[in-house]
N, C-alpha and C positions, 0 to 999 in steps of 0.2 A: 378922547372918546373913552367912555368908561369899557370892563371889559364885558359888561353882560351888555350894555348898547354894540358893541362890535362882534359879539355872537349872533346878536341879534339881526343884524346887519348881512353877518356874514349868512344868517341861513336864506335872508330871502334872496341874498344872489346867487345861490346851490339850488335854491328853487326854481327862479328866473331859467337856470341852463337847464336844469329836468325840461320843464317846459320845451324850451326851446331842441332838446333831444326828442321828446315825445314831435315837433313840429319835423324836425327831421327825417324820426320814421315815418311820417306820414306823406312825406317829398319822396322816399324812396317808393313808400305802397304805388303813391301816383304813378310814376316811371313805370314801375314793374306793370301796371293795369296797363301802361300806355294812354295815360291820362291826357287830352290838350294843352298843349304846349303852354296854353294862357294861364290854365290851372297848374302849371308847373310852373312858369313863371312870377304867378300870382303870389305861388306860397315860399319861393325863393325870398322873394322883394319882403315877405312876412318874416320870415326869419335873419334875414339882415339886419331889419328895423330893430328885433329881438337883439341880436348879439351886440348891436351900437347900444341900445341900452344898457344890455348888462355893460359893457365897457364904461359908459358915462358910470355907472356905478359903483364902478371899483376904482375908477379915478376919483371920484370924489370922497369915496371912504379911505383911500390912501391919503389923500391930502390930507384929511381929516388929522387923521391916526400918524403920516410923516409928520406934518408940523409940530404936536403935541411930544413926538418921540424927541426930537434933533431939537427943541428949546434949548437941554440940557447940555446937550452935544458939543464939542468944539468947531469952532469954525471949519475947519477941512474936513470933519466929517460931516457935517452942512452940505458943506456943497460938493464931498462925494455923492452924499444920498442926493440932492437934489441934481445932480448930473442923471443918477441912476434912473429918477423918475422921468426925467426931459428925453435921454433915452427910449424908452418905456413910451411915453406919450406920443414921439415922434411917431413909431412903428402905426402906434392905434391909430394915429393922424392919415396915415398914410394909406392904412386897412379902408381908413373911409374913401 
């Protein structure tokens, strides 16, 4: 991945979490008004769906960007990094 497509990249998942911060506050306003529990549940279930996207996101711009990096690489550090990712992907696996 070139490095202006991985800026590129990188700003709409700095977006994505803005978003998803502004959906935040607006979980917190609910609470504070004492909003229906539906309507707080509603925008929970909305920001979940939020942050598994971003994650699908940056797993696949990692892929991207590991495979391209570790070509070059030697083999043990091959599959340090891809330990580090499998790592890493477990945790997110599990968040879900």
């Amino acid at each position: 991945m070139k490095a202006q497509e991985l800026n590129k990249e990188r700003q709409k998942i700095i977006n994505r979490f803005r978003r998803i911060e502004g959906q935040i506050r607006g979980l917190e306003k609910l609470v504070e008004n004492e909003a229906p529990c539906v309507a707080i549940l509603t925008q929970v279930s909305a920001v979940t769906g939020a942050v598994k996207k971003a994650g699908t996101e940056v797993i696949r711009i990692y892929l991207d960007r590991c495979l391209a990096e570790t070509s070059a690489k030697t083999e043990a550090e091959r599959d340090q990094k891809m330990g580090e990712f499998q790592k890493a992907l477990s945790r997110y696996i599990d968040m879900a």
